[in-house]
C-alpha positions as CSV (number, residue, x, y, z in Angstrom):
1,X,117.9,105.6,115.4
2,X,115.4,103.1,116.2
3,X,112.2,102.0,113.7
4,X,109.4,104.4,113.7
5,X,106.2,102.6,115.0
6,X,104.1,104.2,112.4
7,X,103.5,107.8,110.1
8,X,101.0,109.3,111.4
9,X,99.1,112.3,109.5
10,X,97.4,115.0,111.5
11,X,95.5,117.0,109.3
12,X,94.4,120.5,112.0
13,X,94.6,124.2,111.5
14,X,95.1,124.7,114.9
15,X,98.9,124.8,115.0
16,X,99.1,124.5,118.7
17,X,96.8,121.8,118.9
18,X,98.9,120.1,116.5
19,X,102.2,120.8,117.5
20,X,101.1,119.2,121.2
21,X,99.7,116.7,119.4
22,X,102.3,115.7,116.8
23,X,105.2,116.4,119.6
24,X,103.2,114.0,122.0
25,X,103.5,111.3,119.3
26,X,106.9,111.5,118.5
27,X,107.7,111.3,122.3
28,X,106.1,107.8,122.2
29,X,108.2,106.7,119.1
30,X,105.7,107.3,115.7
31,X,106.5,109.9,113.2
32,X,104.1,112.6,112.8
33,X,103.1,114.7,109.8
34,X,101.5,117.9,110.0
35,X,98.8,119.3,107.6
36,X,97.1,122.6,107.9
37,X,93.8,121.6,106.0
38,X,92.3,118.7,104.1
39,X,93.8,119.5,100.7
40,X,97.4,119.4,102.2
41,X,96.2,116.4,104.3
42,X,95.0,114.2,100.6
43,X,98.4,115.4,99.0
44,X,100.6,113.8,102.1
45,X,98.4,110.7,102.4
46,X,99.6,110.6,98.9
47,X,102.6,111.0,99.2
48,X,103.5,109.3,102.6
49,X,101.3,106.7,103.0
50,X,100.7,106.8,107.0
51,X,99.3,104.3,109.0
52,X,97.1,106.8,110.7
53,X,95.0,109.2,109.7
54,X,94.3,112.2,112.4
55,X,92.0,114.8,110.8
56,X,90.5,118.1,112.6
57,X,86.3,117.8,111.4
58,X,86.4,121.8,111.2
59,X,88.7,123.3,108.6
60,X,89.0,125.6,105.9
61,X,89.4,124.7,102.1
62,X,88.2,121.3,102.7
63,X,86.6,119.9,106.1
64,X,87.4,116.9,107.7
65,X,84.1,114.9,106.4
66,X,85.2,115.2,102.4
67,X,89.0,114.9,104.0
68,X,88.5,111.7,105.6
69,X,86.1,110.1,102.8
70,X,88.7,110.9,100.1
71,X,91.8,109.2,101.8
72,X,88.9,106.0,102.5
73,X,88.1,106.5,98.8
74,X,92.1,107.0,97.4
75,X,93.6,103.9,99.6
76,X,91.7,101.3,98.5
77,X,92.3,97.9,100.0
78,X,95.4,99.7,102.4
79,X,93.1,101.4,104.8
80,X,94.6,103.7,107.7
81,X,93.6,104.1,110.7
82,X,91.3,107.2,110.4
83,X,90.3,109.3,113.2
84,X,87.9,112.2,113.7
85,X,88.9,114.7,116.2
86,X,86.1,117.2,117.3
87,X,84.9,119.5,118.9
88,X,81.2,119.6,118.3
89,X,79.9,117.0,120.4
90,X,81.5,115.7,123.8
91,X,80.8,112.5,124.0
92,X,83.7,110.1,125.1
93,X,86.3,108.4,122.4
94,X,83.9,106.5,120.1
95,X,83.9,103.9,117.2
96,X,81.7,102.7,114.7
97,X,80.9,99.6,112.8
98,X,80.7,101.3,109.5
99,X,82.7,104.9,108.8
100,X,80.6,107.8,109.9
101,X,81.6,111.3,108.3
102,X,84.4,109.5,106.5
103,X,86.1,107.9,109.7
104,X,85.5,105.2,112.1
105,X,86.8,106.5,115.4
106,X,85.5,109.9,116.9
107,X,87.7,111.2,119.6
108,X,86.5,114.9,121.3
109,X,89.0,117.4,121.0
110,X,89.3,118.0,124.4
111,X,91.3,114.5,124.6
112,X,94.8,114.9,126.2
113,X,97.2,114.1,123.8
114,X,98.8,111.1,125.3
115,X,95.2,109.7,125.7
116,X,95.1,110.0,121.7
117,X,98.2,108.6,121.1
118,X,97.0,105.5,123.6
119,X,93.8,105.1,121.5
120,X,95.8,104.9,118.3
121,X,98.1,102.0,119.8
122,X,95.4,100.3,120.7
123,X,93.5,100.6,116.7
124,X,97.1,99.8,115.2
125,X,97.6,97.0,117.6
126,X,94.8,95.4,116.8
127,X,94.5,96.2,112.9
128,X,98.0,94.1,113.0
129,X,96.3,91.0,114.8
130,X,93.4,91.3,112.2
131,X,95.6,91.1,109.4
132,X,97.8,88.2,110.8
């Protein structure tokens, strides 16, 4: 079995959204790890310590602002990759200087999956050549 490229945590109640979306990534060679809300999402971060961070903005228990801010807050100096995945507005795949609502990257919903998973190559690849 060959080396996972990297854990990554989708945190969406949509469980066809996220079976496309976690299926999609584990045809390009990552592991994916499925959470139905934010409060499931903080308790796998947790425990599995991904390297990406894929959280739904609207959700119940706990949205995907205080979701995303909390795994910013509980990682400390080992950041993920976090991304916001929305609906609300439909503006292409963005990124911001600072985090905004808890995450740097926004990506619309409406995304195809394998566009997502070439978005998160791209921030991996490049969080490895930051870090040297």
């Amino acid at each position: 079995m060959k080396e996972s490229r990297g854990k990554i945590l989708i945190i969406d109640d949509d469980p066809f959204f996220q079976k496309v979306l976690s299926d999609t990534f584990n045809e390009n060679g990552f592991t994916a790890i499925n959470a139905s809300d934010g409060i499931e999402g903080i308790k796998l971060f947790l425990e599995k310590a991904p390297d990406v961070v894929i959280s739904d903005l609207v959700m119940p228990r706990m949205g995907g602002v205080s979701t995303c801010m909390e795994i910013g807050r509980l990682s400390g100096d080992k950041q993920p990759v976090i991304v916001m995945l929305t609906s609300m507005f439909h503006e292409p795949p963005h990124e911001h200087d600072a985090p905004d609502m808890g995450a740097k990257v926004h990506i619309p919903k409406s995304t195809k999956a394998v566009d997502i998973v070439i978005i998160v190559e791209q921030l991996l690849e490049r969080k490895r050549f930051q870090q040297g």
